[in-house]
N, C-alpha and C positions, 0 to 999 in steps of 0.2 A: 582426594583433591576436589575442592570445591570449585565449581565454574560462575564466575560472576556474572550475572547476565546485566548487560547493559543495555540492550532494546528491549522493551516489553514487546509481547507479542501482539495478533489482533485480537486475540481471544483474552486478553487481560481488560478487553475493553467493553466485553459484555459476548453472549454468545445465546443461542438460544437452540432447542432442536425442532428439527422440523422431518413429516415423515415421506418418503421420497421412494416412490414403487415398494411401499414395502417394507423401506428399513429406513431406523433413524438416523437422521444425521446430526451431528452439531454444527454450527455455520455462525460465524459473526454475521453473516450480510443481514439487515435489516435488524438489527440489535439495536443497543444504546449506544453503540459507535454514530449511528446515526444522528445524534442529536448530542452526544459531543466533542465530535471532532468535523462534522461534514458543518454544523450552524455555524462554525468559528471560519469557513473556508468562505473565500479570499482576505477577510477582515483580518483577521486576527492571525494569519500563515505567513511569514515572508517566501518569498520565494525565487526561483531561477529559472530561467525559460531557456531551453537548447533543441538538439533537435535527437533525433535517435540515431546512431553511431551505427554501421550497417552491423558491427561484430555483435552490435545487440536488438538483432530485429527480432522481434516478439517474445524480448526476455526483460520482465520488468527485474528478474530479479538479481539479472547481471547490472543493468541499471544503476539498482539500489546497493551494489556490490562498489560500482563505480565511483557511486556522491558518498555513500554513506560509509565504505569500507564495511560492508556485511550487507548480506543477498537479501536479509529477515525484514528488510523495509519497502518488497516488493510490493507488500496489498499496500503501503500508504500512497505509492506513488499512481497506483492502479486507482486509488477513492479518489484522490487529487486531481487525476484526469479523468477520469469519469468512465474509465476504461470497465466492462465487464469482460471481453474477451481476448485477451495479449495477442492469438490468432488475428484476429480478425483488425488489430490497433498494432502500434507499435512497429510500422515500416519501415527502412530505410528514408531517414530524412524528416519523417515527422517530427511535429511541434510535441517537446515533451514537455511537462512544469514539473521543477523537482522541488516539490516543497522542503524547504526547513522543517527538520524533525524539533527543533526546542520542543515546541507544544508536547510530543511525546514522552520526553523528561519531566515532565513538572510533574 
């Protein structure tokens, strides 16, 4: 059975490794996602402003389960706000921006 993937991941968007105590890692962050999806944000992103739901405090990726119907759009919503730590973001009541994935489909 083939599973069709319909979100790409963040790793489809560049990835790069870096060596961290020791051992490699692989990591989108500071890839070429940088420069093509964060130069396009707020121009070129529609988007929607709410707030965080208490059932989803410090879970981008119940979140992104919520707008997008699948968890796997947790780091977009996390680049889009500017989130590096879900802990430390992500409260009860905070201002969230869920951006429009289009951009991701093209």
């Amino acid at each position: 059975m083939k599973i069709q993937k319909v979100y790409p991941s963040r790793y489809d968007y560049g990835v790069k490794t870096i060596r961290h105590k020791g051992v490699d890692i692989t990591t989108s962050v500071n890839s070429e996602i940088e420069t093509t999806l964060l130069n396009k944000i707020p121009n070129e992103i529609d988007y929607q402003t709410g707030h965080c739901p208490t059932l989803a405090v410090h879970r981008p990726d119940t979140i992104s389960h919520i707008f997008y119907n699948s968890p796997s759009r947790w780091w977009f919503i996390q680049l889009f706000n500017n989130i590096n730590d879900p802990f430390e973001a992500l409260n009860g009541g905070d201002r969230v921006l869920i951006p429009s994935d289009d951009i991701l489909r093209t």
